[in-house]
C-alpha positions as CSV (number, residue, x, y, z in Angstrom):
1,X,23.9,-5.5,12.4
2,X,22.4,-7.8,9.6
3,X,18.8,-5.7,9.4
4,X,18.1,-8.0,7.0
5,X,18.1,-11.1,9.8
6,X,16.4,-8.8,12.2
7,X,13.1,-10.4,12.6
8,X,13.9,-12.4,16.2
9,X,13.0,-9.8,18.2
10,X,9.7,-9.0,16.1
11,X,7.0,-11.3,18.6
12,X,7.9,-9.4,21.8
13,X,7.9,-6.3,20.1
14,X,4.8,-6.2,18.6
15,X,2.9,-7.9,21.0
16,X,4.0,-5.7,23.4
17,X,2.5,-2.6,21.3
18,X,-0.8,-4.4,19.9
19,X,-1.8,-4.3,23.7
20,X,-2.2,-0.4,23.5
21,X,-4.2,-1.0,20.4
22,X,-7.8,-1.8,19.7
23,X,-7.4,-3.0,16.2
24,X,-5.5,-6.6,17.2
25,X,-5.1,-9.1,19.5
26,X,-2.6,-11.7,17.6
27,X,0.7,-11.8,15.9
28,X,2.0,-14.5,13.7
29,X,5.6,-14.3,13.0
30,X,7.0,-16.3,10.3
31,X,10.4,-17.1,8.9
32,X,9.6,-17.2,5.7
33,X,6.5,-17.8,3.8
34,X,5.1,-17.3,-0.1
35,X,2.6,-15.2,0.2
36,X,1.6,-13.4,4.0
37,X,-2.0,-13.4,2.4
38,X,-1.9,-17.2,1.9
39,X,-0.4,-17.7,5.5
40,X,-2.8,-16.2,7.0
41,X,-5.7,-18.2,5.7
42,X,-3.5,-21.2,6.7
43,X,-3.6,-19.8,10.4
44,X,-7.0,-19.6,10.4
45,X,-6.2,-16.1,11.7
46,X,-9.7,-14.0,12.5
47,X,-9.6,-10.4,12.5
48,X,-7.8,-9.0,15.1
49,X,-4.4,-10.9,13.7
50,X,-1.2,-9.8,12.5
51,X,0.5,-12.2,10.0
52,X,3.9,-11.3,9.2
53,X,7.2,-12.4,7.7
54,X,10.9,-12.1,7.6
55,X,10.9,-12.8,4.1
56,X,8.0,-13.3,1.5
57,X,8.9,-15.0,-1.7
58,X,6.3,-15.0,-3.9
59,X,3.3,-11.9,-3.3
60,X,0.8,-11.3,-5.3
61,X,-0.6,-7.9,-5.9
62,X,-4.2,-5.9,-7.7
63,X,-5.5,-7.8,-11.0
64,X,-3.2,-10.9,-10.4
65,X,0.2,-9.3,-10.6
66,X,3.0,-10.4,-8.9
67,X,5.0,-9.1,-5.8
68,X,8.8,-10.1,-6.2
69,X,10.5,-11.8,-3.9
70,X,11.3,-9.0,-1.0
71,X,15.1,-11.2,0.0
72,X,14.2,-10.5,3.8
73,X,14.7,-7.0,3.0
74,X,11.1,-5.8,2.4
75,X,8.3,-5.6,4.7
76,X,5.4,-8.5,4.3
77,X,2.4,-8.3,6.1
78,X,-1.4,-9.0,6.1
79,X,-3.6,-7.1,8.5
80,X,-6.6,-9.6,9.3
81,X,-9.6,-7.0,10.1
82,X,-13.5,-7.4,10.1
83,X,-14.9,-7.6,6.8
84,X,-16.4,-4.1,5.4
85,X,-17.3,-2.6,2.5
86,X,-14.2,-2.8,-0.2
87,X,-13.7,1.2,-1.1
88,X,-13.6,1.6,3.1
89,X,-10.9,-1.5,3.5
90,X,-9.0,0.1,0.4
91,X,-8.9,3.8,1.2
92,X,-8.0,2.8,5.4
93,X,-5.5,0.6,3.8
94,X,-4.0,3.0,1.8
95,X,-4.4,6.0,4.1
96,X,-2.5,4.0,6.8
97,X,0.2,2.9,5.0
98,X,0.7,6.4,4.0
99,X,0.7,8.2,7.3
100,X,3.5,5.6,8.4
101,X,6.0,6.4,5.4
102,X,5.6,9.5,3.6
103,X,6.3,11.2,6.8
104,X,9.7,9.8,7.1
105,X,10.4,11.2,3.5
106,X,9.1,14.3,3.9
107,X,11.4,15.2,6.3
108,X,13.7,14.6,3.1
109,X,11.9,17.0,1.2
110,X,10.9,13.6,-0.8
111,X,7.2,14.4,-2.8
112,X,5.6,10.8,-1.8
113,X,1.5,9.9,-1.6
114,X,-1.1,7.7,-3.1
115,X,-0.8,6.5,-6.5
116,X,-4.7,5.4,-6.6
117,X,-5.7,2.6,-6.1
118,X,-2.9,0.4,-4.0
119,X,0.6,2.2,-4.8
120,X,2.7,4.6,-2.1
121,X,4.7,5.9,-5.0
122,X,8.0,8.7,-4.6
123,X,8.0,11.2,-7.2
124,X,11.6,12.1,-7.2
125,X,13.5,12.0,-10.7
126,X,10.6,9.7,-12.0
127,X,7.8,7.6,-10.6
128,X,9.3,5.4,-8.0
129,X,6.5,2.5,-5.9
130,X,7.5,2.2,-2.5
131,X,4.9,-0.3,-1.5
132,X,1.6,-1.7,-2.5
133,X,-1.6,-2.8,-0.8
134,X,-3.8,-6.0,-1.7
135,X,-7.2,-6.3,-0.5
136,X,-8.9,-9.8,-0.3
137,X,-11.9,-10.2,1.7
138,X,-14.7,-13.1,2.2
139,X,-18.1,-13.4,4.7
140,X,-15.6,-13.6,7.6
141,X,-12.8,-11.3,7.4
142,X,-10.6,-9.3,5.4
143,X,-7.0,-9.6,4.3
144,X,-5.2,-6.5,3.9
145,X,-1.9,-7.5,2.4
146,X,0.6,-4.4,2.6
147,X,4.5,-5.1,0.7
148,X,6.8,-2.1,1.9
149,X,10.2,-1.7,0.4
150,X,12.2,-1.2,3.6
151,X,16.4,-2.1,2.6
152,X,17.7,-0.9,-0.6
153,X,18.1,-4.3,-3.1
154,X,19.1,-5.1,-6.6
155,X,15.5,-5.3,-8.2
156,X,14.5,-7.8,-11.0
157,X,14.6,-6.1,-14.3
158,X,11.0,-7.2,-15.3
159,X,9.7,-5.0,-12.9
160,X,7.4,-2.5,-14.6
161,X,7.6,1.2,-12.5
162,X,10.9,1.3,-11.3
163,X,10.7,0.1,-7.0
164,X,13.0,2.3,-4.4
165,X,12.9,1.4,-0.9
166,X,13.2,3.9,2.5
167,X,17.3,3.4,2.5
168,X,18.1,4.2,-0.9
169,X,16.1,7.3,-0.3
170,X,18.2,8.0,2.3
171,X,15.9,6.5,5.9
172,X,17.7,4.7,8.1
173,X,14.9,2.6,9.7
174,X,14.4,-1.0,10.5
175,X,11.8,-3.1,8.8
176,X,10.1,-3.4,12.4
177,X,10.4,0.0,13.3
178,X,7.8,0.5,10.0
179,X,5.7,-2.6,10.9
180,X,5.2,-0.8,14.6
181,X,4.4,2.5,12.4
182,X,1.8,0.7,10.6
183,X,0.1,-0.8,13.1
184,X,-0.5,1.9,14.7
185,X,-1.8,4.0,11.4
186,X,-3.9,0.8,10.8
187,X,-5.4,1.6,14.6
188,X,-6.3,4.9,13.9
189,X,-7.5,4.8,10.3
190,X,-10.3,2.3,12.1
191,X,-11.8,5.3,13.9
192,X,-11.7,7.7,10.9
193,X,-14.9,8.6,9.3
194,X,-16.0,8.9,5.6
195,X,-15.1,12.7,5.5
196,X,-11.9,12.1,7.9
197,X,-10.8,9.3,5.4
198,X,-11.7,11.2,2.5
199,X,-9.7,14.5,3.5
200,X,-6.7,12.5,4.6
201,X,-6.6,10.3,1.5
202,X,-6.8,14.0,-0.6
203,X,-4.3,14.9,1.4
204,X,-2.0,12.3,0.3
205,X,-3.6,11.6,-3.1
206,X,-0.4,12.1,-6.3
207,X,-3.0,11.1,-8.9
208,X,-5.1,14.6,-9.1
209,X,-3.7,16.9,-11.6
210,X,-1.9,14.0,-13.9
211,X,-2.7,13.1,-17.6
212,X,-3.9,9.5,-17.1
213,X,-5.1,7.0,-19.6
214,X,-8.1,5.0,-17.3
215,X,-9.6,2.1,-18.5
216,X,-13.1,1.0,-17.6
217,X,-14.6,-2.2,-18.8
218,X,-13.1,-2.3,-22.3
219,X,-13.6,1.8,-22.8
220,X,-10.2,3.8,-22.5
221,X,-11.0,7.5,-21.1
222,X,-8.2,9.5,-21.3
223,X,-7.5,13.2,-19.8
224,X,-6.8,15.0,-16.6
225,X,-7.3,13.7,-13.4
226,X,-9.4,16.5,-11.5
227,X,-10.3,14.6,-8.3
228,X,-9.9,10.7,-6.7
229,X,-13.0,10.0,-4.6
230,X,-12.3,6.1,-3.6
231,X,-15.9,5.4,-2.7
232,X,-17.3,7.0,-6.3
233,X,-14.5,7.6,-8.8
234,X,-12.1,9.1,-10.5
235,X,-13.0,12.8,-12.1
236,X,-11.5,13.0,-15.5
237,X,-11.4,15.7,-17.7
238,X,-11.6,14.2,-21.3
239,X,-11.9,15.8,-24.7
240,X,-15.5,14.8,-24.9
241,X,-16.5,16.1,-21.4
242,X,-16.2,15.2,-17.6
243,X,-16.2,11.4,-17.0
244,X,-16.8,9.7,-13.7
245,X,-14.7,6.5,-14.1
246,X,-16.5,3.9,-11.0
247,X,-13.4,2.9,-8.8
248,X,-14.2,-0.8,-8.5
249,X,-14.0,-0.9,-12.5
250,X,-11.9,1.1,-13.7
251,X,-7.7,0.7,-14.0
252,X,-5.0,2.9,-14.3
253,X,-3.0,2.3,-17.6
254,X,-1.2,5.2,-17.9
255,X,-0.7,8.4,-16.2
256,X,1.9,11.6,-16.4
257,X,2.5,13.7,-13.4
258,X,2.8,17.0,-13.9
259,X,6.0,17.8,-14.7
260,X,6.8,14.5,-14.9
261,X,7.8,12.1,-18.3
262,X,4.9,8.9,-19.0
263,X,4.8,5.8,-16.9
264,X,3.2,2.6,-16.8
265,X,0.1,1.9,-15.0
């Protein structure tokens, strides 16, 4: 089977599952599409949709970067919810997506968690992104964009940290068996509280314990990472003191994870 042409079946499917869930109440299924984030304004989907596609070919990610072209082989989605407050939408975002995946490798004995803010990377002979989130929000809803390298790929060499996907790390898993995964993380991230979130997004956080080069309006801080807090900020340990770095301001240029060699932001 093509699993790259596997998307046919994907209405029934998911529809069938978002009627156990609370969190939606609509799927959009596209062919193809630019950006998933785009289509869904286009819908005019409201919270409570799910706007998806066999193949996305020109994503966007965080601070205007680009998401390459997934060939069908990738998993494109945007999760329309209620609006909320941006470090709750991010941190449900990114504990969701990583109670669906870095399961699946752990059972590999694969290290995988949260590169803060919006990266599941693998830490496995390098730093390796998996899959990124993109939050967009307005007085009516929220977009919560999610890319997910499902089927392994040859990736464009202009690609900063070098991508990996679930097969070439060895999980044989369709690109809607991850959507349903997903969806139903999304569900339960919804009921989580501040401290729930909190101790699940520590639990899953790869940033704590790196050298990291942060910078914050202009000002580069650099030194250890001692804690990620995504509602008041990173805890750095610098040469001139602790630093609080505020996480709606501040941007990861640099980090090294212990043990690791130096990689881009």
């Amino acid at each position: 089977m093509n699993r790259s042409n596997d998307h046919h079946e994907w209405p029934d499917r998911i529809e069938r599952l978002i009627e156990g869930l609370d969190a939606f109440e609509r799927v959009v299924v596209l062919s193809e599409t630019e950006s998933t984030q785009d289509a869904a304004r286009r819908e005019s989907a409201g919270p409570g949709s799910v706007v998806v596609a066999a193949r996305q070919t020109s994503g966007r990610g965080r601070q205007g970067r680009t998401w390459a072209d997934d060939l069908g082989r990738g998993l494109s989605v945007t999760l329309v919810v209620d609006p909320e407050d941006s470090a709750y939408l991010c941190s449900r975002a990114a504990v969701a997506v990583a109670r669906a995946v870095v399961p699946l490798l752990e059972e590999r004995r694969l290290h995988a968690g949260i590169k803060w803010p919006n990266d599941l990377v693998v830490l496995s002979g390098g730093v390796r992104k998996l899959a990124g989130i993109l939050v967009e929000r307005d007085d009516r809803s929220a977009l919560v964009g999610v890319g997910i390298n499902v089927l392994g790929r040859t990736w464009p060499p202009e690609l900063g940290t070098a991508p990996t996907s679930l097969e070439e790390l060895g999980v044989d898993i369709t690109r809607l068996a991850v959507l349903e995964r997903l969806l139903v993380e999304w569900d339960r991230a919804t009921r989580l509280r501040r401290t729930e979130l909190l101790s699940d997004y520590a639990r899953f956080d790869v940033l704590t314990g790196s050298s990291a080069v942060v910078e914050v309006d202009g000002t580069t801080l650099r030194g250890t990472v001692r804690g990620i807090d995504p509602f008041t900020g990173i805890a750095l340990e610098t040469a001139q003191g602790p630093r609080i770095a505020d996480p709606e301001r501040a941007h990861v240029v640099d980090w090294r994870p212990p043990g690791e060699f130096e990689v881009g932001g």
